[in-house]
C-alpha positions in Angstrom: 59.7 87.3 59.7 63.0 85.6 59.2 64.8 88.3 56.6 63.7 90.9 59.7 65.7 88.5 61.8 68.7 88.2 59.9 68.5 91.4 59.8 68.6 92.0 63.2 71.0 89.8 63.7 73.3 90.8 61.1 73.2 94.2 63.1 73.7 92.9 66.1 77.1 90.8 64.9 78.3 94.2 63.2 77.5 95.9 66.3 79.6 93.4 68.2 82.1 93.3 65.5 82.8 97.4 65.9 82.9 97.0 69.6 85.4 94.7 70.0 87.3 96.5 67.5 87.6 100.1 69.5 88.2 98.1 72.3 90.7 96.2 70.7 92.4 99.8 69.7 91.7 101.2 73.0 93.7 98.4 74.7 97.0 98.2 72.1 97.1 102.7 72.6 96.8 101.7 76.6 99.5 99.5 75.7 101.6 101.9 73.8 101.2 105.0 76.2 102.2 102.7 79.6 105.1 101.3 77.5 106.4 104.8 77.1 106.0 105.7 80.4 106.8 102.8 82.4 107.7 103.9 85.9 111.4 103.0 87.5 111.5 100.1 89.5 113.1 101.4 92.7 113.1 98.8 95.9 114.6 96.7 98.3 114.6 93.4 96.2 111.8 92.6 99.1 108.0 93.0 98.2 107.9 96.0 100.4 110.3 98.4 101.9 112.4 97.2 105.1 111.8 100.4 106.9 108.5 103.1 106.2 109.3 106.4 105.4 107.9 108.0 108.8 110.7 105.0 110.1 113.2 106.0 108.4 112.7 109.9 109.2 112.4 109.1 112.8 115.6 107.2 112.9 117.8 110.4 111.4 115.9 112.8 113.5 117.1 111.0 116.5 120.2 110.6 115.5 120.8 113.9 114.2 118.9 115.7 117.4 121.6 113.2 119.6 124.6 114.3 117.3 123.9 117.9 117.7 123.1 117.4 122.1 126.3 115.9 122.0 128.4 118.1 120.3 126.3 121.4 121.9 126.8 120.5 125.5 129.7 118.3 126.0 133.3 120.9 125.7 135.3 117.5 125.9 136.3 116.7 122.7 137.2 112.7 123.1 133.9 112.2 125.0 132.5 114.1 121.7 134.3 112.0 119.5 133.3 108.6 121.6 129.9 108.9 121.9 129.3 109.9 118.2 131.1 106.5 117.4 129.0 104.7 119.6 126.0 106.1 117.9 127.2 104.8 114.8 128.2 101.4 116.1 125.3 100.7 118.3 122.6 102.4 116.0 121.7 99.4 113.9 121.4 97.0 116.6 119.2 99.7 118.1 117.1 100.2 115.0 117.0 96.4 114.9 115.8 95.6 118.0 113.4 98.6 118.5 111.9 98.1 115.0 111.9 95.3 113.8 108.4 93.6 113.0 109.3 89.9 113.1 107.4 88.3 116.4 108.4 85.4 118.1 
């Protein structure tokens, strides 16, 4: 009864032994394959981005669909000239206070 339980046991511990093993393998090649092909680390310095990308698409669709309005139907070149400038200028104060997820 107790050489079938060593037995037993002995199997068991070899068993253990071998599984630890091809896991211990299977982790360091995980390990070697993400090393190779670690991704970029592209950000904001922020845990996530300032603006979403549907934000961010919005904000140069209106500004481009206001650019071309303005330069379509106004013939006066200064008034073209001045209210593109003002986009520029007042655009980030605009995005700012339109956008911006803070709550008081």
């Amino acid at each position: 009864m107790a050489k079938v339980r060593a037995q037993k046991r002995a199997a068991r511990l070899a068993e253990g032994q071998a599984r630890r093993l091809r896991a211990e393998r299977r982790e360091n090649r995980r390990r070697r394959v993400r090393a190779l092909f670690r991704p970029r680390r592209r950000g904001t310095g922020r845990i996530s981005p300032r603006r979403s990308r549907a934000e961010r698409a919005g904000i140069v669709l209106v500004a481009v669909a206001l650019l071309f309005l303005t330069w379509f139907y106004l013939d006066s070149f200064p008034a073209q000239l001045a209210i593109t400038v003002l986009l520029l200028v007042a655009s980030p104060a605009l995005i700012v206070m339109t956008l911006d997820r803070r709550t008081r």
